[in-house]
MARNUSE-139340 format. One record per residue: x, y, z of N, C-alpha, C, O in turn. Coordinates in Angstrom, 1 decimal. Atoms other than C-alpha are relative to their C-alpha. Layout:
N
<lummi n_x="X" n_y="Y" n_z="Z" ca_x="X" ca_y="Y" ca_z="Z" c_x="X" c_y="Y" c_z="Z" o_x="X" o_y="Y" o_z="Z"/>
...
***
This chain:
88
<lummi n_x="0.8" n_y="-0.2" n_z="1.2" ca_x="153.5" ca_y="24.2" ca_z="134.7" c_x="-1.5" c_y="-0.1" c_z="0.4" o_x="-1.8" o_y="-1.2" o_z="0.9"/>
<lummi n_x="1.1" n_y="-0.3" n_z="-0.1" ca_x="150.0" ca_y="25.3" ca_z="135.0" c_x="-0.8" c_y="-1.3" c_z="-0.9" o_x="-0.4" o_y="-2.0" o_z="-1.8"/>
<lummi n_x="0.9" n_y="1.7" n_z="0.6" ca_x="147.1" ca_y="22.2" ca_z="134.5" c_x="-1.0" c_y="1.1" c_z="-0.6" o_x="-1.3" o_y="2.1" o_z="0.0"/>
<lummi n_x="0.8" n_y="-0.3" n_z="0.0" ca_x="144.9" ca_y="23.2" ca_z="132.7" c_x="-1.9" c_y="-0.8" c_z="-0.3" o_x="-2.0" o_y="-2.0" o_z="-0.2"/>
<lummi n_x="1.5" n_y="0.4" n_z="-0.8" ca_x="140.7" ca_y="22.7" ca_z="133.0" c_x="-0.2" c_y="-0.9" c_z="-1.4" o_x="0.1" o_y="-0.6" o_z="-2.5"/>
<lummi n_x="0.8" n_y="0.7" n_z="0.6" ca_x="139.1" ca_y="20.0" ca_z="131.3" c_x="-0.9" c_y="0.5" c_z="-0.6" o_x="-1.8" o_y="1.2" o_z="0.0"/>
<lummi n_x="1.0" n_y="-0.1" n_z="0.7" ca_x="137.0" ca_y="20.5" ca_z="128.4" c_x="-1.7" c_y="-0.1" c_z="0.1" o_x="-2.5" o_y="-1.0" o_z="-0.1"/>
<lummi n_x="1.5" n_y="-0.1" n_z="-0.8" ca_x="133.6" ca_y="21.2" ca_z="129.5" c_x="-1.2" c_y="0.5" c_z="-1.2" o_x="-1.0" o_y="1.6" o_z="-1.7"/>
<lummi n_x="0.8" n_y="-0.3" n_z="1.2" ca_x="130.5" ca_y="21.3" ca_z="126.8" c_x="-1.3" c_y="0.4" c_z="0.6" o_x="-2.4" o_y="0.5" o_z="-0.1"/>
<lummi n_x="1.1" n_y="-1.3" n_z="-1.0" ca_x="128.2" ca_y="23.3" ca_z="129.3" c_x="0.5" c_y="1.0" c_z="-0.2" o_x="-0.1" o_y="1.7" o_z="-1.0"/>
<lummi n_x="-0.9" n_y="-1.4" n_z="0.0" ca_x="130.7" ca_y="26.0" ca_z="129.4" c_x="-0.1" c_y="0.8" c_z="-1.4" o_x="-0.6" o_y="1.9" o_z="-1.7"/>
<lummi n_x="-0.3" n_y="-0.4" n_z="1.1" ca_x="131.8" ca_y="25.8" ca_z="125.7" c_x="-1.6" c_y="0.5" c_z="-0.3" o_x="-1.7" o_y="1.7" o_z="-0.4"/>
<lummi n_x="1.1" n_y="-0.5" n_z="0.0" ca_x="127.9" ca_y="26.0" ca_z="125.2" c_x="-0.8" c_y="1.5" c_z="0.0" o_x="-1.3" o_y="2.3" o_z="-0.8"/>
<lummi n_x="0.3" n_y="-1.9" n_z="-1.1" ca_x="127.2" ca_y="29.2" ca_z="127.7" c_x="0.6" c_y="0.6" c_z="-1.2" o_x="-0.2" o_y="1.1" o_z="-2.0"/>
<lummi n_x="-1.3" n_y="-1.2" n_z="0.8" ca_x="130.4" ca_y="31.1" ca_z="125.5" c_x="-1.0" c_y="0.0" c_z="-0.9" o_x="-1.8" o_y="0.9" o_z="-0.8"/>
<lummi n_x="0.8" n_y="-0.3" n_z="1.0" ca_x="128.5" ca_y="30.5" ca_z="122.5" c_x="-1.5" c_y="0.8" c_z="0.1" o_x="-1.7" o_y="1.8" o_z="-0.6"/>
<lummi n_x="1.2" n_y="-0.9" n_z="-0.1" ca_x="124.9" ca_y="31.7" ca_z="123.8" c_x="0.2" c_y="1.3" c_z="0.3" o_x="-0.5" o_y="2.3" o_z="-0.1"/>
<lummi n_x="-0.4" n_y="-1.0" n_z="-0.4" ca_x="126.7" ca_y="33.9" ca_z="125.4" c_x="0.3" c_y="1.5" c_z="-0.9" o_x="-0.1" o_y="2.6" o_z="-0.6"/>
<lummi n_x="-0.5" n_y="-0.8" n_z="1.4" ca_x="128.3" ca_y="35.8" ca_z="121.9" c_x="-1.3" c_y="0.0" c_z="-0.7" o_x="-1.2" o_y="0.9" o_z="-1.6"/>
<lummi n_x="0.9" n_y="-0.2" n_z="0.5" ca_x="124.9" ca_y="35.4" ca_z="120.7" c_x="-1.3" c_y="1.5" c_z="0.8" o_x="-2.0" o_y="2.4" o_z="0.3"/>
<lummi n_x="0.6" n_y="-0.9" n_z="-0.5" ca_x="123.1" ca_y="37.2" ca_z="123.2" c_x="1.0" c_y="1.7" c_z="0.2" o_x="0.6" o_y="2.9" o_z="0.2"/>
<lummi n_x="-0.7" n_y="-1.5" n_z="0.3" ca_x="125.9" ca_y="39.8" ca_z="123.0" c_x="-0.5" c_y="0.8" c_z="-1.0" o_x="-0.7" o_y="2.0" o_z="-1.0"/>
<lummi n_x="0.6" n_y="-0.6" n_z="1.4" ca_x="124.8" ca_y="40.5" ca_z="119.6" c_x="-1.4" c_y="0.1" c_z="0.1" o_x="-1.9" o_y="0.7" o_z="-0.8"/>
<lummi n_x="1.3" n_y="-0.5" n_z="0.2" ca_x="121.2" ca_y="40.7" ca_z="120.5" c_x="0.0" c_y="1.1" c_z="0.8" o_x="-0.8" o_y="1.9" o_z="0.4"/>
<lummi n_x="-0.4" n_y="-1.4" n_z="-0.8" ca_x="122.0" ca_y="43.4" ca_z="123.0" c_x="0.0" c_y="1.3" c_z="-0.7" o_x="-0.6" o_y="2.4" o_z="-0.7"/>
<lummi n_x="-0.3" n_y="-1.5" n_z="0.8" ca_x="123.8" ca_y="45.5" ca_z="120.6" c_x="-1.2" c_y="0.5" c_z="-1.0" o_x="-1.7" o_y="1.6" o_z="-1.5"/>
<lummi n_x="1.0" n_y="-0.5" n_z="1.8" ca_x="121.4" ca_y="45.4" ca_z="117.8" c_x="-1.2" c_y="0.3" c_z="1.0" o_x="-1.5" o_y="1.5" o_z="0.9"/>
<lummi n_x="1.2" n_y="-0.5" n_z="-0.8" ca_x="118.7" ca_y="45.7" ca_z="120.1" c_x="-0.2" c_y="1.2" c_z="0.7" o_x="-1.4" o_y="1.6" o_z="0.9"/>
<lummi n_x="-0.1" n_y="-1.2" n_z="-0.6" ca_x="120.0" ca_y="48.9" ca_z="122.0" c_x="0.2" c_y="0.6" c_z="-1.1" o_x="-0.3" o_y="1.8" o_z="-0.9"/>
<lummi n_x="-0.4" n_y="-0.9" n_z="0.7" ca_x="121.2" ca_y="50.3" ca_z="118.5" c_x="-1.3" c_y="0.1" c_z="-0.7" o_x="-1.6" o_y="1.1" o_z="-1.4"/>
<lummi n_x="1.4" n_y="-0.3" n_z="0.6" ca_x="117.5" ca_y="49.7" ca_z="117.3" c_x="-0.8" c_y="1.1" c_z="0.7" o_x="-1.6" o_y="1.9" o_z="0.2"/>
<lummi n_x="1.0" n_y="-1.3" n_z="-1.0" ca_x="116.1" ca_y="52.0" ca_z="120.2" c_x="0.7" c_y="0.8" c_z="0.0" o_x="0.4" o_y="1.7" o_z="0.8"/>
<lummi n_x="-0.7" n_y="-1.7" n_z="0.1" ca_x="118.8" ca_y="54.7" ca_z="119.4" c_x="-0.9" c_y="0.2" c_z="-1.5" o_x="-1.6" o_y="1.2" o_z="-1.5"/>
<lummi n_x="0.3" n_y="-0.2" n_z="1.0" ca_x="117.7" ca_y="54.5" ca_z="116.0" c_x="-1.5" c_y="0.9" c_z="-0.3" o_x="-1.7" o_y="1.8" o_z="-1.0"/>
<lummi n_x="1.3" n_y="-0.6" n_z="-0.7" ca_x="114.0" ca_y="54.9" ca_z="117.4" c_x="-0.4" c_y="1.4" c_z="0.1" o_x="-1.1" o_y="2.3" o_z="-0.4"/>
<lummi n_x="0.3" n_y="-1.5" n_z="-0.7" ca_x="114.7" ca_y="57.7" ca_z="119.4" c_x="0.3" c_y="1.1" c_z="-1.2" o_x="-0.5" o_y="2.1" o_z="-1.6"/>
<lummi n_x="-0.3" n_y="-1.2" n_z="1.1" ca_x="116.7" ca_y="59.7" ca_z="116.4" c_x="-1.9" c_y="0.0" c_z="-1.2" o_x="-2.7" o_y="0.9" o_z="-1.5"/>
<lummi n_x="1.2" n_y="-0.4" n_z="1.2" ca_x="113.7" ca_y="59.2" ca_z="113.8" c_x="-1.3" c_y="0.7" c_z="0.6" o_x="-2.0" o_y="1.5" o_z="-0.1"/>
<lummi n_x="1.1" n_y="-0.5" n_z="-1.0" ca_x="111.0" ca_y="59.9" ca_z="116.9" c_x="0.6" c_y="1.6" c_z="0.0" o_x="-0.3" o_y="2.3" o_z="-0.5"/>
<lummi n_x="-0.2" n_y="-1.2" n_z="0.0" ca_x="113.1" ca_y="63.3" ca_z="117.3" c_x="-0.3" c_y="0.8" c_z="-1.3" o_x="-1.0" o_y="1.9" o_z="-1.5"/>
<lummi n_x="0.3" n_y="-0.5" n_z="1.4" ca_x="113.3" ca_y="63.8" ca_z="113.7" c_x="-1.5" c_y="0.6" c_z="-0.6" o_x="-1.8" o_y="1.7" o_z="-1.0"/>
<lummi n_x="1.6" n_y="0.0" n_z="0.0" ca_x="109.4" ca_y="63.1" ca_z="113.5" c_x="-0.3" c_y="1.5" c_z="1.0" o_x="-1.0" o_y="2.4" o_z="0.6"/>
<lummi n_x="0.9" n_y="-0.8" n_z="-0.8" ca_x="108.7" ca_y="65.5" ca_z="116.2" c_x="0.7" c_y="1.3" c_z="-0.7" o_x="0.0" o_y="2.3" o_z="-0.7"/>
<lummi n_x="-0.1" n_y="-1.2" n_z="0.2" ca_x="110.8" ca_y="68.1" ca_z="114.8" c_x="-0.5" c_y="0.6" c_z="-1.6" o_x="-0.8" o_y="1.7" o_z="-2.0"/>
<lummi n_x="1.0" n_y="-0.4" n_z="1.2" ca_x="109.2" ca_y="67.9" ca_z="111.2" c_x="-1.3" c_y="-0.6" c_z="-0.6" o_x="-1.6" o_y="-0.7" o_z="-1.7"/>
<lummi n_x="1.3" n_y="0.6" n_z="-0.4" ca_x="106.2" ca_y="66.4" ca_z="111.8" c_x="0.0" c_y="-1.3" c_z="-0.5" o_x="0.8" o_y="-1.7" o_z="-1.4"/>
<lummi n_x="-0.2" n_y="1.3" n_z="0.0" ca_x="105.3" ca_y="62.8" ca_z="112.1" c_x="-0.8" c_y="-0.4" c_z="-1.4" o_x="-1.8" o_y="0.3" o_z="-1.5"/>
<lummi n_x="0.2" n_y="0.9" n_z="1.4" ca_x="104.5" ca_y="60.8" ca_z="108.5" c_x="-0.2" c_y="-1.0" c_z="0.3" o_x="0.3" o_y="-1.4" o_z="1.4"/>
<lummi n_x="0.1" n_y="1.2" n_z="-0.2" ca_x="103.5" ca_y="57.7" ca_z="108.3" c_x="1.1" c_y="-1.2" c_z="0.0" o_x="1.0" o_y="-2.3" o_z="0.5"/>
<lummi n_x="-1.5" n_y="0.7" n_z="0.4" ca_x="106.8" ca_y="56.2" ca_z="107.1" c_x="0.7" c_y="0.4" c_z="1.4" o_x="1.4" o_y="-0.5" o_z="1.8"/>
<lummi n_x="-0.7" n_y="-0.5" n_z="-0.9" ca_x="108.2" ca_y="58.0" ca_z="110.0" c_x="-0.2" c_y="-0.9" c_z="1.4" o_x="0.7" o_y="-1.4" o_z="2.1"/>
<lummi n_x="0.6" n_y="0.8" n_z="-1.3" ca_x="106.1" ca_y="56.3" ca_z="113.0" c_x="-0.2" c_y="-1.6" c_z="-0.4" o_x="-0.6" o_y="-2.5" o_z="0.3"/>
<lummi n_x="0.3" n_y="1.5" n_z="-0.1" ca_x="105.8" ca_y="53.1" ca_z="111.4" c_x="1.8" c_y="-0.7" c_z="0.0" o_x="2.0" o_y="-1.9" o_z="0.0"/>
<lummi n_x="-1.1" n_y="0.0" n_z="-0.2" ca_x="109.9" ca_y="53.3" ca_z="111.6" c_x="0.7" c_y="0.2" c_z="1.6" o_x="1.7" o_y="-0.2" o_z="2.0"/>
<lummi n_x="0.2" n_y="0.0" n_z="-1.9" ca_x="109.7" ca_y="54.1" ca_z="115.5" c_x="-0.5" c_y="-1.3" c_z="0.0" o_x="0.3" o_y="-2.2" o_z="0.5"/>
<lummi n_x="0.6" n_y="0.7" n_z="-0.9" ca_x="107.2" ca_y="51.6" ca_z="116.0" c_x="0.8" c_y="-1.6" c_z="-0.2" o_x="1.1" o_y="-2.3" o_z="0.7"/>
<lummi n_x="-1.0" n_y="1.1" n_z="0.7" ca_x="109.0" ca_y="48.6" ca_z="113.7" c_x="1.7" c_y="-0.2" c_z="1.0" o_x="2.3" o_y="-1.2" o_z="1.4"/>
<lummi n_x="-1.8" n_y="-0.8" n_z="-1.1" ca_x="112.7" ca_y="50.1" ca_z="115.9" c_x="-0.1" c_y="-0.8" c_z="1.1" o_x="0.7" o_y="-1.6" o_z="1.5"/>
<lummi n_x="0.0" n_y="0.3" n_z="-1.5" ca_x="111.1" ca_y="49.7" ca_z="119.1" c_x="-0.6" c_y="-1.5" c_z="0.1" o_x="-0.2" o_y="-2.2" o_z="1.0"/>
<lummi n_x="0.2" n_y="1.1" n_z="-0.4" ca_x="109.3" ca_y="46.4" ca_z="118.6" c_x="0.7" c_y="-1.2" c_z="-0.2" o_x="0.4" o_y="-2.3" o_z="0.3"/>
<lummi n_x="-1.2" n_y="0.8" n_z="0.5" ca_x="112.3" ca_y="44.6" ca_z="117.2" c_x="1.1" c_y="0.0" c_z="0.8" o_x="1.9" o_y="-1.0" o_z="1.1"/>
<lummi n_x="-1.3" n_y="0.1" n_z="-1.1" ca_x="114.7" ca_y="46.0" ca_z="119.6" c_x="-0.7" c_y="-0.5" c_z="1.1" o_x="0.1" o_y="-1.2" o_z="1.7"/>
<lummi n_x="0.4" n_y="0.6" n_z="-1.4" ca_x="112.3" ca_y="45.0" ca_z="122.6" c_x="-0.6" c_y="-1.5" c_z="0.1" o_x="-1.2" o_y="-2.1" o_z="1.0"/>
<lummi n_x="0.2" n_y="1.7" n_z="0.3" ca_x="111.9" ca_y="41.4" ca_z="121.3" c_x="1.5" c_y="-0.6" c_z="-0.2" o_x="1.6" o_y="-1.8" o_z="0.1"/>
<lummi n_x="-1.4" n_y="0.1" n_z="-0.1" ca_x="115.9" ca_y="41.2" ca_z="120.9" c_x="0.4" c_y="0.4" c_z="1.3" o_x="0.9" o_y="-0.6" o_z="1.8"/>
<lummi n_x="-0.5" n_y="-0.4" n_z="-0.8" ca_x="116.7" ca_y="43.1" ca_z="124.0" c_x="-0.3" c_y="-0.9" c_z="1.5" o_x="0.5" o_y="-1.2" o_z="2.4"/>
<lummi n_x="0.3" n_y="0.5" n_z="-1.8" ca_x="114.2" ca_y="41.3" ca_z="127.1" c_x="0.4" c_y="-1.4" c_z="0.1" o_x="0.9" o_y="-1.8" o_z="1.1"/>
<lummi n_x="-0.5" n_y="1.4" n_z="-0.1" ca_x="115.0" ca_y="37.4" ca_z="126.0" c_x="1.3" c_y="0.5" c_z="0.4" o_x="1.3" o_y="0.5" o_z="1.6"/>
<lummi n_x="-1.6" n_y="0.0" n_z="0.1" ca_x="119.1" ca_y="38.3" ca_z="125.7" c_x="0.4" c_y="0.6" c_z="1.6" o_x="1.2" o_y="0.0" o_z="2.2"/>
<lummi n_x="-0.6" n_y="-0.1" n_z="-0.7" ca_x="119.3" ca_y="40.4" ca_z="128.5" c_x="-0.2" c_y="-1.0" c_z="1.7" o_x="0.7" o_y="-1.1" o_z="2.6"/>
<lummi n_x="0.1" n_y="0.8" n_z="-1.1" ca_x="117.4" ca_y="37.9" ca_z="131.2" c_x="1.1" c_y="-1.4" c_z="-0.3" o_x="1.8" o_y="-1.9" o_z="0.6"/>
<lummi n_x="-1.3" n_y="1.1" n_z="0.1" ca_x="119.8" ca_y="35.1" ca_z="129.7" c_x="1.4" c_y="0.4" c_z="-0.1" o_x="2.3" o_y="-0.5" o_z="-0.1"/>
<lummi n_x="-1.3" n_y="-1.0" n_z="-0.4" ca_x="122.9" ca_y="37.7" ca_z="130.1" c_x="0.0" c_y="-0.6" c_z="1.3" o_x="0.6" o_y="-1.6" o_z="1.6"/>
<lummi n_x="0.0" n_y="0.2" n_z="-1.5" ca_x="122.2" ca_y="37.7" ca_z="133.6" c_x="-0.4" c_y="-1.8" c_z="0.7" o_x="-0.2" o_y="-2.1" o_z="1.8"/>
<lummi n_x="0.0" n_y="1.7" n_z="-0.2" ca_x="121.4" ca_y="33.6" ca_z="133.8" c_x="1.4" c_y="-0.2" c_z="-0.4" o_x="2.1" o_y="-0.4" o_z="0.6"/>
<lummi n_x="-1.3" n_y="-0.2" n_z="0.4" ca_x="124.7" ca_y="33.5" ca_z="131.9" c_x="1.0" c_y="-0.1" c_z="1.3" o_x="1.5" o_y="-1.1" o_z="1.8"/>
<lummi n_x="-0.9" n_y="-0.3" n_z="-1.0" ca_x="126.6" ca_y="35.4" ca_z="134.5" c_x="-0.1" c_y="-0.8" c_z="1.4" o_x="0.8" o_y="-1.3" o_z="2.0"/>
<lummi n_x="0.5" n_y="0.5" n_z="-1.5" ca_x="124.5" ca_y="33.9" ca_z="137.8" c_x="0.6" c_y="-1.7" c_z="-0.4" o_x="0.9" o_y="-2.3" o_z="0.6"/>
<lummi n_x="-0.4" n_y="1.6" n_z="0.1" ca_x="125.8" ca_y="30.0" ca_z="136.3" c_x="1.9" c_y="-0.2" c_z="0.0" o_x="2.6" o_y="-1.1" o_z="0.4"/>
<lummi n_x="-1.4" n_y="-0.1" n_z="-0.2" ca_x="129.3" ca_y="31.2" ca_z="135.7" c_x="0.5" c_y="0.3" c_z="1.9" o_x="1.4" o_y="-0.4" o_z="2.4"/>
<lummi n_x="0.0" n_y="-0.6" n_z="-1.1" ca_x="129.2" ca_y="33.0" ca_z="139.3" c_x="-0.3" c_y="-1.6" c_z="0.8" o_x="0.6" o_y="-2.0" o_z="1.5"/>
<lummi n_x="0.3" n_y="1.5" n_z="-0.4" ca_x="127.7" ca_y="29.3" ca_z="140.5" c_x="1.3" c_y="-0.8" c_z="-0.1" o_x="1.9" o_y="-1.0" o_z="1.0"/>
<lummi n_x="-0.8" n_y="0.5" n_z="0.2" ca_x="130.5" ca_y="27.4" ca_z="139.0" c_x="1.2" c_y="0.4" c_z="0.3" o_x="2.1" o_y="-0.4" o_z="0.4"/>
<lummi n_x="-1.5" n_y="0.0" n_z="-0.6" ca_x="133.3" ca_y="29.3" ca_z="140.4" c_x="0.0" c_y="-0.3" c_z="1.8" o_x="0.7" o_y="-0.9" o_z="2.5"/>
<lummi n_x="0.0" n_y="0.6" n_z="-1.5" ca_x="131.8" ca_y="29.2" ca_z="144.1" c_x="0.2" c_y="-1.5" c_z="0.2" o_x="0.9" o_y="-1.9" o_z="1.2"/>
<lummi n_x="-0.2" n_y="1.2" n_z="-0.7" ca_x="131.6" ca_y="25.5" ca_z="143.8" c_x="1.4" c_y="-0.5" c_z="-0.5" o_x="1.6" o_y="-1.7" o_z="-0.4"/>
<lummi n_x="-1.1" n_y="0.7" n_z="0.7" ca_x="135.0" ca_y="25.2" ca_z="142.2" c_x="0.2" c_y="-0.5" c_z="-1.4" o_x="1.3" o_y="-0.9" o_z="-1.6"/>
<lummi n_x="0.0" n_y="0.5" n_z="1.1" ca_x="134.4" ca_y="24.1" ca_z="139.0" c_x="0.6" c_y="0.5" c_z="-1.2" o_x="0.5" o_y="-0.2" o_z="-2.3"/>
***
């Protein structure tokens, strides 16, 4: 019968930031799709002001969700990747 691992409240921690930063990813990459369609939109029937302040709102929201989440993605992974080298 398989032991299994001790309850660890680093780990459980990680998971949770983890599912958090997941969700800042998504919404963050689906805000700069959103961007790009209304930017195309704009360019194909000219830009309005509702239009570019809908770009600019897009991209500044998704790139304040996107650069924290994805450097703690990759801390994330580099501490999981730590913990299995040393066995833990």
């Amino acid at each position: 019968m398989p032991v299994s691992a001790p309850w660890d409240p680093v780990r459980e921690r990680r998971r949770k930031v983890q599912r958090w930063t997941l969700l800042a990813n998504r919404v963050g990459y689906l805000l700069f799709a959103v961007s790009f369609a209304v930017f195309v939109i704009g360019f194909a029937l000219g830009f309005t002001g509702p239009l570019v302040t809908v770009v600019v709102l897009t991209l500044v929201v998704g790139s304040v969700l996107l650069a924290p989440s994805i450097v703690i993605s990759y801390g994330i992974k580099a501490a999981e990747r730590d913990d299995r080298a040393a066995g833990r």
